[in-house]
C-alpha positions in Angstrom: 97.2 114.3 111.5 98.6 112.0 114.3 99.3 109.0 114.7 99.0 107.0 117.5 98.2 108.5 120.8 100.0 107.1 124.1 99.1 108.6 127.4 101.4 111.6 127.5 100.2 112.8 123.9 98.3 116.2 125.3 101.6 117.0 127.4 103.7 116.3 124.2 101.0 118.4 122.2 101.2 121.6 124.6 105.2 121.2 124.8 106.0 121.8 121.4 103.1 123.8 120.7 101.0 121.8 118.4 97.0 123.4 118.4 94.8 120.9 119.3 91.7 121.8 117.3 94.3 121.5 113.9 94.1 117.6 114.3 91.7 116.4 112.0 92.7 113.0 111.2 93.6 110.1 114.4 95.4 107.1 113.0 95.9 104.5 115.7 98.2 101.1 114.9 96.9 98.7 117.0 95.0 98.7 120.8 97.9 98.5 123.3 98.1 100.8 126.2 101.4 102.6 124.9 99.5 103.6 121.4 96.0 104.5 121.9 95.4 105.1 126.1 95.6 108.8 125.6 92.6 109.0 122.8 89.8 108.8 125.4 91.3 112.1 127.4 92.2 113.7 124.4 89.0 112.9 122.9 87.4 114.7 125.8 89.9 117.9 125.7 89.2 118.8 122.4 84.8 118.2 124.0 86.0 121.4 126.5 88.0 122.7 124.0 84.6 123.9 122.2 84.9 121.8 119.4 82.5 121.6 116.5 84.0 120.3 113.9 84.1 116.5 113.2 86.9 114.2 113.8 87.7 111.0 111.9 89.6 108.7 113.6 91.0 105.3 112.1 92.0 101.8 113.9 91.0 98.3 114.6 87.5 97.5 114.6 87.5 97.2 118.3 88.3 100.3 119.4 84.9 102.4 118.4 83.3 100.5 121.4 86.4 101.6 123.7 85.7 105.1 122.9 81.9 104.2 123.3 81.9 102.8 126.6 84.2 105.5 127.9 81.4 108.1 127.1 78.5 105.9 128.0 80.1 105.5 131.4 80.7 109.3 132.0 77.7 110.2 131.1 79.6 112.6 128.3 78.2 113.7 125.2 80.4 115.5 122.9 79.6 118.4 120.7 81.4 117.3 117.8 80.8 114.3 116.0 83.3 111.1 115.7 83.5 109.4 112.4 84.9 106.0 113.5 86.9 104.2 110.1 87.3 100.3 111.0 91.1 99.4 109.5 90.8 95.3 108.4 93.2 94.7 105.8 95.6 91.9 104.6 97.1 94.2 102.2 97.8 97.7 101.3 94.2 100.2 101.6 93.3 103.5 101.2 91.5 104.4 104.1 91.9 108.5 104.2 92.1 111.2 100.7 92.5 114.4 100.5 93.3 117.1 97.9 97.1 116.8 99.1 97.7 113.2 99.8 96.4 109.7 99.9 96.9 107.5 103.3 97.0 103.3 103.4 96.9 101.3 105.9 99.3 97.8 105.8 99.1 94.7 108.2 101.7 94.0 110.3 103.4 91.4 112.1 102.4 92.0 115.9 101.3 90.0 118.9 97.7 91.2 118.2 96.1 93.0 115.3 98.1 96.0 114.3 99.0 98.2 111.0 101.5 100.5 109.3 100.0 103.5 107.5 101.6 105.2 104.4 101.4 109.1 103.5 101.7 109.4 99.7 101.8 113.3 98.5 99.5 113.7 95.1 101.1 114.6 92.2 101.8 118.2 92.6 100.8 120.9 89.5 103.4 121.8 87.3 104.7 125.1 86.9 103.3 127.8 84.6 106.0 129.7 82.4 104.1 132.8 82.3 106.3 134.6 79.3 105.0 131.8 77.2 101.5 131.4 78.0 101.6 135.3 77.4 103.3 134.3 73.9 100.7 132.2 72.7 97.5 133.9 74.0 96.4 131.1 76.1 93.4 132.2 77.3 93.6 132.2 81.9 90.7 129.5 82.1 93.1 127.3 80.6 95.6 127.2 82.6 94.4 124.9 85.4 94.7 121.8 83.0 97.8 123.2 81.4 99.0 123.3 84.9 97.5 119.3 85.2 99.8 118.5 82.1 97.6 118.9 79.3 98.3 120.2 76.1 96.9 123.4 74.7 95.1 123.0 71.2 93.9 126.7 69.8 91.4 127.8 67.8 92.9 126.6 64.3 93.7 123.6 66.2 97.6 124.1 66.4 98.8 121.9 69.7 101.0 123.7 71.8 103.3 120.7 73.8 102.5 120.6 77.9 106.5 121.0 78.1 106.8 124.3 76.6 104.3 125.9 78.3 105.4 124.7 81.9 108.3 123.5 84.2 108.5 120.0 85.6 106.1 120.2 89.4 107.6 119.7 92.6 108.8 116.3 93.6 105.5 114.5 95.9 107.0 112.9 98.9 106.0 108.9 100.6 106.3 108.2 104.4 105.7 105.5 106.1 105.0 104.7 109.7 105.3 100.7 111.4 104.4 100.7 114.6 105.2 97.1 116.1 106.1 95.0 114.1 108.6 91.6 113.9 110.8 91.5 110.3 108.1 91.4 107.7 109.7 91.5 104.0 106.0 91.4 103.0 105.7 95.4 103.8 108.5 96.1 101.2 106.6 96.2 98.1 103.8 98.9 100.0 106.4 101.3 101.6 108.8 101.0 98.8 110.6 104.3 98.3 109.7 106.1 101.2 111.5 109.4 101.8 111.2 108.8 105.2 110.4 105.7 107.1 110.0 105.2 110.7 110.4 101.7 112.1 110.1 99.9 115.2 113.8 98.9 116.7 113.0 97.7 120.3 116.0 95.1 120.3 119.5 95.4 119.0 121.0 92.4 117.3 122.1 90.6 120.3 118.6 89.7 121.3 117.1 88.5 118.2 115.7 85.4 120.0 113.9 87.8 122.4 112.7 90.2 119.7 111.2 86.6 117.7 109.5 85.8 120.8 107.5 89.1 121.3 107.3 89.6 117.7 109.1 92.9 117.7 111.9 94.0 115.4 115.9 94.2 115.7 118.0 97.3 114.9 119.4 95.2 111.8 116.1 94.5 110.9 115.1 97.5 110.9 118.1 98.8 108.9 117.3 95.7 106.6 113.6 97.3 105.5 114.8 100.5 105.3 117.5 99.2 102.7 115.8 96.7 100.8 112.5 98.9 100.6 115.3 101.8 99.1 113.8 104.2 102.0 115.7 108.1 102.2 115.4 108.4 105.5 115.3 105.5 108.1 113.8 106.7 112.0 114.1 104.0 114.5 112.1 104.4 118.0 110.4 102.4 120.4 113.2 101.0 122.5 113.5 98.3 124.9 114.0 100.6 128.3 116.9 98.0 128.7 119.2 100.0 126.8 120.7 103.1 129.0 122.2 104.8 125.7 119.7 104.6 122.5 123.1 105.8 120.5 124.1 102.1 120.3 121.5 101.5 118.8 121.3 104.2 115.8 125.6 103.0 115.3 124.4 99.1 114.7 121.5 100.3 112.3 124.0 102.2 110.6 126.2 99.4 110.0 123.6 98.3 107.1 121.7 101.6 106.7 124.0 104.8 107.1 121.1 107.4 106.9 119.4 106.7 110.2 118.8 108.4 113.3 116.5 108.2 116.4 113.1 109.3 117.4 113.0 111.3 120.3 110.0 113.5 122.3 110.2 117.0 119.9 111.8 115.6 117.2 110.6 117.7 113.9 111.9 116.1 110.5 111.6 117.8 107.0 110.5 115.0 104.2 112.4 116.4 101.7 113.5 113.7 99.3 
């Protein structure tokens, strides 16, 4: 899955070694240049890449007739087929399932229409203990709802508790992604304990005033979402090219939110809880 998709996304995808044709799923915030002006080339890549299968890709309403017109103009037809998912929303959506996880879209607080999505892990099976369903002669075809956290009744209608047939599952994991976005308490209540949550931090503290007027955020703000919304893991990214050393800006978020650190090209992350 990726989200968003800036101009130097194929470059990024080739240096760290990320296949193309294993990107499914194109999630993109809102329709200004730095966040979706790389779909229409990478669109056309994965065309003379050979690929087949179809591609869904999610975003404001406006931007299946951007990727339309770019085609129609070229004279390109693609061998695959694009499934185009309009995001409008005023509050928290699915918009994307899968056997592993569920994806939302939020609103934002932006200049121009833009959203947040959320990556919520299913609830993950529990684990068999296979000396006990050996003990009580559960039959196999059983043990994919044992393994759900049902019960086992047998044959004389005895009830053999879930918890002694099975250990507790793995944790699921949450993260969230805001894109741009001024401070917006409203989001706390959809990203609320996110392992991992990466927000906007284009200013630091000393110009709020300029952050209010182009509805971005503030490190402190940033750090104040991550807090209230009891986040793991707070990224911060997206910073005003004013700012020579991006370290200053990681210390001030850490003044409120200690557990934060900075997005950077190549940056891997394991959502770990």
């Amino acid at each position: 899955m990726l989200i968003d998709c800036g101009e130097a996304t194929q470059i990024s995808l080739r240096k760290n070694k990320i296949k193309f044709q294993k990107i499914n799923q194109i999630f993109i915030s809102h329709l200004h240049g730095d966040h979706y002006l790389g779909l229409p080339g990478l669109v056309s890549t994965f065309n003379l890449f050979g690929r087949t299968k179809p591609l869904d890709i999610f975003g404001p309403s406006e931007l299946k007739a951007i990727i339309e017109l770019h085609f129609q103009v070229s004279g390109s037809v693609l061998n695959y087929k694009i499934n185009f998912h309009p995001i409008e929303t005023d509050s928290k959506k699915l918009i994307f399932e899968n056997k592993i996880l569920s994806v939302y879209s939020i609103p934002l607080k932006h200049r121009i229409k833009t959203f947040g999505f959320v990556f919520e892990e299913k609830q993950k099976p529990r684990h068999i203990k296979s000396e006990m369903i050996k003990f009580y002669s559960i039959p196999h075809y059983e043990i994919k709802s044992i393994r759900n956290g049902k019960d086992y009744v047998d044959e004389e209608g005895n009830i053999i508790l879930n918890k002694k047939l099975t250990n507790p599952a793995d944790p699921s994991y949450k993260f969230a992604y805001c894109s741009d976005t001024a401070y917006f308490p409203e989001i706390l209540e959809w990203i609320k304990d996110a392992d991992l949550l990466f927000h906007e931090a284009t200013f630091m503290d000393k110009h709020t005033e300029l952050a209010q007027k182009t509805l971005h955020s503030t490190t402190m703000q940033a750090a104040d979402i991550a807090k209230q919304s009891n986040a793991k893991q707070l990224i911060i990214g997206h910073f005003s090219s004013r700012y020579i050393v991006s370290q200053e800006l990681v210390d001030e978020c850490k003044t409120i939110f200690n557990n934060t650190i900075e997005a950077y090209d190549g940056l891997r992350v394991i959502v770990n809880g």
